[in-house]
N, C-alpha and C positions, 0 to 999 in steps of 0.2 A: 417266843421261838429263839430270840437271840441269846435267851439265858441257858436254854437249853444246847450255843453250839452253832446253829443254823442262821445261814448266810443267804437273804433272799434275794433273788433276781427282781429288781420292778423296770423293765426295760420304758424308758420312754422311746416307745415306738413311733411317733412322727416326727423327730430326730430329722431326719432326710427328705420326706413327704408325706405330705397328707393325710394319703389313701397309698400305703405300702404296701405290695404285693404279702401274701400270706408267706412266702419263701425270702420275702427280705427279713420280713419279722422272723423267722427261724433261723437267718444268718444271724442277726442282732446277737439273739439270746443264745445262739451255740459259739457265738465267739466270749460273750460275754459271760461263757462257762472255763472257756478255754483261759482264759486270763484268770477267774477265779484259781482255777489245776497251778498256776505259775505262784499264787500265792501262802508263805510259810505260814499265816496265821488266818486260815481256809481249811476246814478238816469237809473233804471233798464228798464224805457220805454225809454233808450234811447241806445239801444247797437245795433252794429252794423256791418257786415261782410265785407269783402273787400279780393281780391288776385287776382293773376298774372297769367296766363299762368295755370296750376293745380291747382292753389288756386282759376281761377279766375273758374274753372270748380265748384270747390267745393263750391263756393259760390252760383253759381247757384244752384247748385243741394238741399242746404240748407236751402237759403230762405225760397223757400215755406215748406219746413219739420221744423223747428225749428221754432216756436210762440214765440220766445223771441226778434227776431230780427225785429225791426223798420225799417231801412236800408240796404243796402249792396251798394257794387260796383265791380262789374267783370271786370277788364280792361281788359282781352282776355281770351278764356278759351272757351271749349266746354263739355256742359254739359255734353257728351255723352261718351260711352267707345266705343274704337275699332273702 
């Protein structure tokens, strides 16, 4: 993907806590887009999510919420809580 252009998101989401709320994690990764938009050598159609196990959850769940992202890739992870 990086040869291609494309700049992925892999947020370490326990950063701050544990067990993050689902809307901390969506701050994470929508600031962590916003900083990308600041960057000259970032071509902004081309960003992208990706994670593991809860990140690969978080991916899912973000895709389709977040218009900024071209891509993703969930290697395991279930969208869902509980």
């Amino acid at each position: 993907m990086a040869d291609d252009g494309y700049v992925v998101i892999a947020p370490f989401w326990q950063i701050h806590d544990t067990s993050p709320s689902d809307a901390e994690v969506e701050a994470l990764i929508r600031n962590s887009i916003t900083y990308l938009e600041t960057r000259n050598d970032v071509d902004i159609e081309r960003i992208g999510l990706t994670g593991f196990c809860a990140g690969g959850r978080y991916t899912m769940l973000s895709l389709p919420q977040i218009k900024e992202f071209e891509s993703g890739v969930a290697c395991y992870g279930f969208p869902y809580t509980g």
